[in-house]
N, C-alpha and C positions, 0 to 999 in steps of 0.2 A: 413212742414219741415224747419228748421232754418238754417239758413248759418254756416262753422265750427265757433269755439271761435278763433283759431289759424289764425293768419293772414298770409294770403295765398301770398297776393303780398309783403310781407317780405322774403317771401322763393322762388320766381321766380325771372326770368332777366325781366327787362321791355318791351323787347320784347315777350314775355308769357303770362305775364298781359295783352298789349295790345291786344294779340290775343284773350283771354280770356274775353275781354269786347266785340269784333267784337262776337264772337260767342255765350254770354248771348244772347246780344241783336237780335243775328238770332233767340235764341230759343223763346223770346219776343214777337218780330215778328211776328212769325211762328206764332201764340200763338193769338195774337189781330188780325189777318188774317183768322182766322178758319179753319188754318191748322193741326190742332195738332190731331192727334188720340189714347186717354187719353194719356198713356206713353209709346205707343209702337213704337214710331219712332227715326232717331236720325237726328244730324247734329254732323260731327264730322271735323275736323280742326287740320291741323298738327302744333306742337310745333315749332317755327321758329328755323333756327340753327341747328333740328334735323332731319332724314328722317326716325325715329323707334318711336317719342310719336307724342302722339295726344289729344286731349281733346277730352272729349264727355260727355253726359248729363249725372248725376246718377240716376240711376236705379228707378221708380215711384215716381220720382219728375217730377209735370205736366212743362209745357212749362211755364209757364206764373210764377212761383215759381223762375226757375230757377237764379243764380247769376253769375259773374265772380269769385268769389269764390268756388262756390259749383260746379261745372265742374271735372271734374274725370280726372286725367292723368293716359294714358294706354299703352301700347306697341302695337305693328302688333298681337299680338295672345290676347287681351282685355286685360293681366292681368296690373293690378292696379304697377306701378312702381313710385309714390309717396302717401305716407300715406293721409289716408282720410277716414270720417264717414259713406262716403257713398257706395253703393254697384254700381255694373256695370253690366251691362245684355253684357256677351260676345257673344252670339248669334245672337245679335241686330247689333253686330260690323263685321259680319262675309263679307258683301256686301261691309262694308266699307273698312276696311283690305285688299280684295283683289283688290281696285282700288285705294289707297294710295299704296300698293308695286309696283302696277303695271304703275304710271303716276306721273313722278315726277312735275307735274306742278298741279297734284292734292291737292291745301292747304288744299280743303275743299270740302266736301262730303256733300249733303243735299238730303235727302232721304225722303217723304211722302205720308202717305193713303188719300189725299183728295177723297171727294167725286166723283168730276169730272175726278180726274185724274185716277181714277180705275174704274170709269165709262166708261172712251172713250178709255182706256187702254183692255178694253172686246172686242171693236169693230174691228173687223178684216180690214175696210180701215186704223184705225191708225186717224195719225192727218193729218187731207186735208188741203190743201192751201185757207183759207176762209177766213186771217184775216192777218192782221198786223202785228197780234202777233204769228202767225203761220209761217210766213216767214222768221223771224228770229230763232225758234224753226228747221226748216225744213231744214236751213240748217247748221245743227250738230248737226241730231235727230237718234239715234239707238234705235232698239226694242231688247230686252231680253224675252224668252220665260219661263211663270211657271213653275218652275218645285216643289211646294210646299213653306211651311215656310223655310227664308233662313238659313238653320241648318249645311248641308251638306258641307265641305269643298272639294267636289269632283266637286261641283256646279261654284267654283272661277276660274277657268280656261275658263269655255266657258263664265263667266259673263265677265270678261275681253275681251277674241275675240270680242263677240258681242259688247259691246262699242268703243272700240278700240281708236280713239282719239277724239271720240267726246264728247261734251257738255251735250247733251241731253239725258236721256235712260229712255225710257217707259219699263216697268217692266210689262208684259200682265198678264191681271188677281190681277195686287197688285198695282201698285203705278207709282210713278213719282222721278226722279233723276234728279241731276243735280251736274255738278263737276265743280269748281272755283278756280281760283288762286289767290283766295282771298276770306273772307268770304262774303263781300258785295256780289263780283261776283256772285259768287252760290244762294242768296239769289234774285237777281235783275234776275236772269236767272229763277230761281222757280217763280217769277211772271208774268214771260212770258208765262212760261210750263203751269202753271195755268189758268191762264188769256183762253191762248189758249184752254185748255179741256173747258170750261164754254162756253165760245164763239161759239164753233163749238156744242155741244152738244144743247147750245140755239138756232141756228140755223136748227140743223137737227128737233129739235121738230116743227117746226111750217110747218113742209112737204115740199115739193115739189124740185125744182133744185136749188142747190147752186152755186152761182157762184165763180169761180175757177180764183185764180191771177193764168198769166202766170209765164209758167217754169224760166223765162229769167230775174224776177225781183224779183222772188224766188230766184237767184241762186244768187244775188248781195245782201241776204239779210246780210251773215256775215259782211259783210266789213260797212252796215249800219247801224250795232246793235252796232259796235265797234264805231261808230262816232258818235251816239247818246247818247251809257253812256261814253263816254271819255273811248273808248279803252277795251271798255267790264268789264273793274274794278267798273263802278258801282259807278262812283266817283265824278257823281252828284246825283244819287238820296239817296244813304248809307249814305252818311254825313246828307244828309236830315231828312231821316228816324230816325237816330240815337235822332237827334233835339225833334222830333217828341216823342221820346218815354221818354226823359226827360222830359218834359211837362206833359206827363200824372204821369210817374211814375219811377223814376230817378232811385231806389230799386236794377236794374239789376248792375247796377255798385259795389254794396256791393261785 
């Protein structure tokens, strides 16, 4: 699929475009990470300025295709509120919709089927304190219970309770979340969520007793996840990454 002919950042504020290039490069990411589940997941990022659009990816374009052009702007209920070639799966937005109304500090919404993360998402412990990267996951972790594909609009009220102001939401039976005040954030946060399903699940495979950090250095992990990416914005390793993907393949910027 080809990016539109119409130039897209001639008809945005540069604030739009910027967000729109943080949010290619998450799908980028997502993408050379082995995160992507063909095209059935999103990452979706509120339009700066507004608290009613959002971008989000078009509809069966893989992660690794995607541009800051080709990104969909949509409203709270998915439809399409500026003209574009491509389509939008409003179904796909229904998870995200109801934790953009419901958190204004929600910029960005990052939603995925990894393998690990619906693997340990089965597991009725949840995620143990067995790593590094679990301690900062643990504390601003909620659990949401299946209740099927997320279709049902009767579903976004208790999706909301159960998160409630936290960072982290295991999705039992489907996936892994993560909410940011920035797209870096959410994306620096999904490598942790990650990180952490892989780590405990390689762990639990080799048998026997794991060893457990205490509660007390659990409980100090927020305040050191924020002084380690500068504040939880992500605002040393995102610049990084961004680096990084210009190097291999600049493309996401079109």
């Amino acid at each position: 699929m080809n990016a539109p002919s119409i130039s897209i950042r001639e008809r945005v504020s540069e604030q739009e475009w910027e967000q729109r290039l943080h949010l290619a490069a998450c799908y980028r990411l997502a993408a050379a990470s082995g995160w992507d589940d063909l095209v059935f997941t999103h990452v979706s990022a509120r339009v700066p300025g507004t608290d009613h659009h959002f971008l989000i990816n078009p509809y069966g374009m893989t992660f690794d295709e995607i541009t800051a052009s080709s990104l969909v702007k949509i409203d709270l209920e998915g439809r399409k509120v500026m003209d574009s070639p491509y389509d939008v799966n409003p179904a796909g937005f229904t998870i995200h919709s109801a934790i953009h109304a419901a958190r204004e500090d929600a910029i960005c919404v990052m939603h995925l089927h990894t393998l690990d993360g619906v693997a340990l998402s089965a597991r009725p412990e949840g995620v143990l304190p067995v790593s590094q990267q679990s301690m900062m996951v643990l504390s601003s972790l909620a659990y949401h219970d299946y209740e099927g594909i997320a279709l049902d609009e009767d579903e976004k009220p208790r999706l909301v309770r159960d998160l409630g102001d936290r960072r982290f939401l295991m999705l039992r039976n489907h996936g892994l979340l993560t909410v940011g005040e920035s797209v870096g954030e959410a994306f620096v946060a999904m490598y942790l969520f990650q990180s952490t399903c892989t780590i405990q699940l390689r762990a639990q495979a080799g048998g026997g007793e794991l060893l457990r950090i205490p509660a007390d250095v659990v409980a100090a992990g927020e305040a050191q996840w924020r002084t380690v990416t500068r504040r939880a914005g992500g605002s040393i390793a995102w610049p990084a990454l961004l680096r990084r993907l210009d190097r291999r393949d600049p493309t996401w910027r079109d």
